[in-house]
C-alpha positions in Angstrom: -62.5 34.7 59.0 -61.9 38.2 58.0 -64.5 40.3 56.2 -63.8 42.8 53.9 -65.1 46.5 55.6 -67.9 46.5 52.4 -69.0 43.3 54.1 -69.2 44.1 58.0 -70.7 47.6 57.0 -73.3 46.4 54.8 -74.5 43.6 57.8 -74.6 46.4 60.4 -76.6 48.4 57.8 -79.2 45.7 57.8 -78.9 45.4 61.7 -79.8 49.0 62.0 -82.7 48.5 59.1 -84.1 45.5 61.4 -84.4 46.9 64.5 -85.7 50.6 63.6 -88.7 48.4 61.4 -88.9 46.0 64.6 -89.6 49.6 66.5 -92.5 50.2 64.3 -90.9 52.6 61.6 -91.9 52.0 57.9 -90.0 49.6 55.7 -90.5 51.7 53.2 -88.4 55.0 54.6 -86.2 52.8 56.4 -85.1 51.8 53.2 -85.1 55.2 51.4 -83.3 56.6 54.3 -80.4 53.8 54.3 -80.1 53.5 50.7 -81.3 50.2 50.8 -83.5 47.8 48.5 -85.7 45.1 50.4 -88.8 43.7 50.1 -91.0 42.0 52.9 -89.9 38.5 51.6 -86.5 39.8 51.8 -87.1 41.0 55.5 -88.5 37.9 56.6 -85.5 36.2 55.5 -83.3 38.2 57.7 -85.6 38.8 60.9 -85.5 35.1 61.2 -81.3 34.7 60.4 -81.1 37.8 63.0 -83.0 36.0 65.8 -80.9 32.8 65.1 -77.6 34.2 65.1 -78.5 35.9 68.6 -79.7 39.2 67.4 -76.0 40.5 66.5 -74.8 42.2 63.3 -72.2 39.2 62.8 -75.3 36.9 62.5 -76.3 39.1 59.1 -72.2 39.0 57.2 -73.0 37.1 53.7 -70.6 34.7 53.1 -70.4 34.9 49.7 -68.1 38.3 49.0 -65.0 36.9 47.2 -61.4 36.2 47.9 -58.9 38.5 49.6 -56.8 40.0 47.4 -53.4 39.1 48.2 -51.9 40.7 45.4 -52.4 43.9 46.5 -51.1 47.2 44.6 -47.9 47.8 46.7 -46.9 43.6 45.2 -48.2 44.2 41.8 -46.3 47.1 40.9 -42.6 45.9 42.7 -43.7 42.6 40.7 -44.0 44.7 37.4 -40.4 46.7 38.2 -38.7 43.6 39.2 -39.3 41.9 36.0 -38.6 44.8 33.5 -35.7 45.0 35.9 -34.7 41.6 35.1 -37.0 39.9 32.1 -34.5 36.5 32.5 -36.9 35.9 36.3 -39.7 33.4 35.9 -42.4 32.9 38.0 -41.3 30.7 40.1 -38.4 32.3 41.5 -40.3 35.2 41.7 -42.7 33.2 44.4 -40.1 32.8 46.4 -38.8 36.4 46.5 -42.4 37.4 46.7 -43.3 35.5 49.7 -39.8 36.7 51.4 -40.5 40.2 50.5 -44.4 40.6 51.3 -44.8 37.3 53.1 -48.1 36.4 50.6 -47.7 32.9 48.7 -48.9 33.3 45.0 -48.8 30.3 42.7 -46.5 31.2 39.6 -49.9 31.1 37.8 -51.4 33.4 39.3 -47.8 35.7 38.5 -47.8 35.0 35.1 -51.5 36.0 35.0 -50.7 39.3 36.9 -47.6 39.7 34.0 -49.8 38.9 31.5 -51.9 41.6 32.0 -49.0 43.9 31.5 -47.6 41.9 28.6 -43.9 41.1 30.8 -44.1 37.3 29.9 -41.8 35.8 28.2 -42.6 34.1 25.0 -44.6 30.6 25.0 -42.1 27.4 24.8 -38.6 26.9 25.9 -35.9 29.6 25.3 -33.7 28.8 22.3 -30.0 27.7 23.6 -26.9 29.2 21.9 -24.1 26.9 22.2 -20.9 28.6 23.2 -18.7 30.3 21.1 -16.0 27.3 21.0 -18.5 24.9 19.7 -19.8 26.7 17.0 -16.7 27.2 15.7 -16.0 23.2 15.8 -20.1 22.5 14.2 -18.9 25.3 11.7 -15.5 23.1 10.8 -16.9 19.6 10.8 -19.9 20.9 9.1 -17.4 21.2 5.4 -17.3 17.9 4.1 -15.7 17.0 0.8 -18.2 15.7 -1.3 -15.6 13.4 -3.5 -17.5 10.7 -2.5 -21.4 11.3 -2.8 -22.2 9.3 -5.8 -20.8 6.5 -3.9 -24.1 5.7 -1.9 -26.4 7.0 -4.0 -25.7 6.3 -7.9 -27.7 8.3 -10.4 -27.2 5.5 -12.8 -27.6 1.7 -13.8 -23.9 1.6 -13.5 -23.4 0.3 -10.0 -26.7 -2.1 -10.2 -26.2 -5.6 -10.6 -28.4 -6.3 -13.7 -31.5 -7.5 -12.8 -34.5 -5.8 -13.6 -37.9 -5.2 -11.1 -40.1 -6.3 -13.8 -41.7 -10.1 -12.9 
């Protein structure tokens, strides 16, 4: 697994702590003189992870540090100019030019969180579909009905009823 440099230098730091206290110096100026803060529960902890692991520095790297960022600057700021290049992209085709470009697979996600952030997404929902120009022109034409006939269906009278009342 690769370690961030933070990481291997803070577990070579607590090598160098362990072995100048297991020479007989002071925790205390050990501490003071590597910038550290440890107590002698603390120490205990380590001393006996050190002696497992076989007395190396690699026995000390915490596990817990995070994820890799894969986005890294150089990414995020050809992603932002490719899309204010070209606002039409979404996410998922710019994955694919993304992992041919840098060789790093982001999810589109993760993409539209790092356009988010630099409010380049596109509006929520589907975009809007304009029909082309010879069809609006044939919707515009069949839209014009006459209306001779609209009291046909729908009389406003008792004329076109046959009589017979609702009442019981």
């Amino acid at each position: 697994m690769d370690y961030p440099k933070a990481v291997i230098a803070k577990a070579q730091k607590m090598e160098k702590l362990l072995q100048r206290v297991g020479a007989g110096e002071s925790l205390d100026r050990v501490c003071a003189e590597l910038d550290v803060d440890i107590n002698e529960k603390r120490l205990a902890a380590l001393q006996t992870k050190y002696k497992a692991g076989g007395e190396t520095w690699e026995a000390l790297l915490d596990g817990r540090f995070g994820h890799t960022h894969t986005a890294h600057s150089a990414l995020r700021e050809w992603l932002y100019e490719r899309k204010e290049q070209d606002e039409t992209l979404r996410a998922p085709k710019l994955a694919k030019e993304i992992e041919k470009k840098f060789g790093v697979v982001l999810s589109p996600g993760h993409i539209n969180y790092l356009l988010r952030k630099r409010a380049l997404t596109a509006p929520p929902g589907r975009p809007y579909k304009h029909p082309p120009a010879e069809q609006e022109e044939e919707q515009s034409l069949t839209a014009i009905e006459p209306l001779d006939n609209a009291g046909t269906f729908f009389p406003g009278s008792s004329q076109g009823r046959d009589g017979g009342s609702s009442d019981p």
